[in-house]
C-alpha positions in Angstrom: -14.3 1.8 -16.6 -12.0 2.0 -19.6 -12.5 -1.1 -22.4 -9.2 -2.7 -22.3 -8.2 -5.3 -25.5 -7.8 -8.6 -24.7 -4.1 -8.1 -25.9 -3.2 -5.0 -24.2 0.0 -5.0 -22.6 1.1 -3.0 -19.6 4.3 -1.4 -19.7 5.7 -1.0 -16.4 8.5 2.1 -16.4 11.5 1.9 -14.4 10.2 0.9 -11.0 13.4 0.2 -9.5 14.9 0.6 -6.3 16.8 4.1 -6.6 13.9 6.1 -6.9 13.5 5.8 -2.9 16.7 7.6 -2.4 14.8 10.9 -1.6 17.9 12.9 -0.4 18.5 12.6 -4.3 15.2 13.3 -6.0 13.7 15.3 -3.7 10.1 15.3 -2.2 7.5 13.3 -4.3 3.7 12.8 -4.7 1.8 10.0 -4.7 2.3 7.8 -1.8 -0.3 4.6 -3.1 1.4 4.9 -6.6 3.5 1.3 -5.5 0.3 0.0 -4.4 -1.4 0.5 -7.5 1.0 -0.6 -10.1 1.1 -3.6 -8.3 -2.4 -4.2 -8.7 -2.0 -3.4 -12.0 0.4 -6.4 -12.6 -1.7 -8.3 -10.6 -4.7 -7.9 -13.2 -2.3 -8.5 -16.3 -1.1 -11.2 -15.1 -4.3 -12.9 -13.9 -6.0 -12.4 -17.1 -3.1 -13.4 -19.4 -2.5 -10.2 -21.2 1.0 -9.1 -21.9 3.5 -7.4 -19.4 6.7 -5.2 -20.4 8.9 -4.7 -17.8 11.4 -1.4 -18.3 14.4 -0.6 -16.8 16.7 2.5 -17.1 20.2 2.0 -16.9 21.6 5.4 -16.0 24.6 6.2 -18.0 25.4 9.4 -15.5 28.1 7.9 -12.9 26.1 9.3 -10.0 22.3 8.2 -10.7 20.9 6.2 -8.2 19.7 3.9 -11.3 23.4 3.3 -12.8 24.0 -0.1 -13.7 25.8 -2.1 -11.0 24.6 -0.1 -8.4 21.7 -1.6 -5.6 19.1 0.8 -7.4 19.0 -0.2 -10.6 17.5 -3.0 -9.2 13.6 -3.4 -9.4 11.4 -2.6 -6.6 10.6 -6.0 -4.8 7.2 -5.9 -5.1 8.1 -5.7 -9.2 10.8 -8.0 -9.8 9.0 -11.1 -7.0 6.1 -10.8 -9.9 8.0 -10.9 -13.0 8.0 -14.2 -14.5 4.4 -15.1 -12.7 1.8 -14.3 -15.5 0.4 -16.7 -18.1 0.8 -13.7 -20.7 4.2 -12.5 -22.5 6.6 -11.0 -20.6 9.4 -8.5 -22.2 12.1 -6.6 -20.6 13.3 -3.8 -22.1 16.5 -1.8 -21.1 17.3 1.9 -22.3 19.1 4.9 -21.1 17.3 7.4 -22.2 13.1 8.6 -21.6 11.2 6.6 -24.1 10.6 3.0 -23.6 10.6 2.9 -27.6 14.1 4.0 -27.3 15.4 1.0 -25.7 16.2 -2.8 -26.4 15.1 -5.0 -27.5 13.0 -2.6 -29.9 9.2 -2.0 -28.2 7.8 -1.5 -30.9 8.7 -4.0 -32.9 7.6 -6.5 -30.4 4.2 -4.7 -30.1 3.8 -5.0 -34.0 5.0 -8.3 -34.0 2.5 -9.8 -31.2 -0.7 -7.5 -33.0 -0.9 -5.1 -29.8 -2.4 -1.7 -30.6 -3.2 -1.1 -27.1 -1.2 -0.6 -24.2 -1.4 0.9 -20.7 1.4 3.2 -19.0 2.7 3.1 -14.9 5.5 3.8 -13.2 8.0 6.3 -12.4 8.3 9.3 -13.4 4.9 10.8 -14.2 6.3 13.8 -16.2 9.3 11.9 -17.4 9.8 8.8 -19.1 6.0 7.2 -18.6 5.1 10.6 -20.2 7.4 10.4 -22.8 6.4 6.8 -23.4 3.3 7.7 -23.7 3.8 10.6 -25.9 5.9 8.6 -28.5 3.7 5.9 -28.1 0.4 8.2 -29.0 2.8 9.4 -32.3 2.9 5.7 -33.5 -0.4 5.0 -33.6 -0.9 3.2 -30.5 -3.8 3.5 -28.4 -2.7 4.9 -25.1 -4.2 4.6 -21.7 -2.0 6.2 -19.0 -3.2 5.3 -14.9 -2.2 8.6 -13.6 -2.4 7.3 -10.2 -0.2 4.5 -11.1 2.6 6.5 -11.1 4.6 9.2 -9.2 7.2 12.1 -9.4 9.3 14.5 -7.4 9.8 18.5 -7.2 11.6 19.9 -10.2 13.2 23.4 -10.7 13.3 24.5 -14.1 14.7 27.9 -15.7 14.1 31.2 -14.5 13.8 30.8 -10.6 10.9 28.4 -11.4 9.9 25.1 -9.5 7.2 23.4 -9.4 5.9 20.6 -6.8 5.7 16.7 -7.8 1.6 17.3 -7.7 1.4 20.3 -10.0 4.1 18.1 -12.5 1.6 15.3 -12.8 -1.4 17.4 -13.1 0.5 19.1 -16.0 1.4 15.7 -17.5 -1.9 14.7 -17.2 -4.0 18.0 -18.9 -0.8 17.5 -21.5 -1.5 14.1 -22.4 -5.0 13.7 -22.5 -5.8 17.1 -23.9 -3.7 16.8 -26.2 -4.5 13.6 -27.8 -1.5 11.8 -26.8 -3.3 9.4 -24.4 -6.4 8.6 -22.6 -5.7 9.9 -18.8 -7.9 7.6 -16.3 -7.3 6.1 -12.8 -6.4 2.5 -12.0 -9.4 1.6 -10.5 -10.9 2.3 -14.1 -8.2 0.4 -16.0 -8.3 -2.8 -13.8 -12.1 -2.8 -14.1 -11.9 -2.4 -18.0 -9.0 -5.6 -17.8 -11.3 -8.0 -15.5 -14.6 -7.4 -17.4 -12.8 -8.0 -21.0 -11.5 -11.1 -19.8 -15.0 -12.4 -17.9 -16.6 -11.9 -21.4 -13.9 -14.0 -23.1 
């Protein structure tokens, strides 16, 4: 179990319908990832802490996630929650990795509402909930990321290398947590942490 605040907020990253399109991203990992950021909300909302919705607006003409396009829309599952919690509710748009990068300004909103603590899901693992998480863990934020509330795809780099979806997140994860950028747990141990700080309310 990981002690959640009563105010933490969970930042949900870009789960939006263009990520299905596998013929463009490719094989990923993960297949209960929807299934637990779903819970996730389901936990934040019930116990009235905050929610940040994020969406990425693809400035690249071709991105499944370009504005106007059917997948920049969010998955179903996200968007029939949003607007259902007794906590605040942000939405923040960007076009670039970090969710502190986008607008309205995250982290002016965190400082604003006294949140110290917040919780990272969503797509993708080794891309902007990592960076999210990294910039996040540079401003002083406590940062819990629910590795298996999110997901990735196969990635080639430089030099002849690739590297499958699992081996990405793994490497995200030992990154993060060793690191110090973030506290690396499951969501089984997050929404446990959520439910018991709101029984002892």
């Amino acid at each position: 179990m990981t002690e959640m605040a009563d105010n933490a907020a969970l930042v949900v990253v870009d789960v939006q319908k263009g990520f299905e399109e596998e013929e463009f991203w490719g094989a990923r990992n993960n297949p209960g990832a929807d299934e637990n950021i779903a819970s996730l909300i389901d936990v934040w909302q019930t116990t009235g802490r905050p929610v940040v919705f994020v969406r990425h607006d693809s400035p690249k003409p071709k991105s499944p996630l370009r504005p106007g396009y059917a997948g920049n829309d969010f998955k179903e599952y996200v968007e029939e929650r949003r607007g259902k919690g007794t906590g605040a509710e942000l939405l923040v748009t960007k076009t670039v990795n970090s969710a502190f990068f986008g607008t309205p300004d995250l982290d002016a909103w965190f400082r604003a509402e006294g949140i110290s603590q917040f919780v990272v899901a969503g797509i993708q693992t080794n891309m902007c909930a990592e960076t999210t998480a990294r910039m996040g863990g540079n401003l002083g934020y406590e940062v819990v990321f629910a590795l298996d509330a999110t997901y990735t795809f196969d990635l080639a780099g430089p030099f002849g290398w690739r590297r499958e979806a699992e081996e990405l997140a793994r490497a995200t994860a030992v990154s993060l947590h060793g690191g110090g950028f973030a506290q690396v747990v499951t969501t089984e141990a997050v929404a446990a942490g959520a439910v018991r700080g709101a029984a002892a309310r």
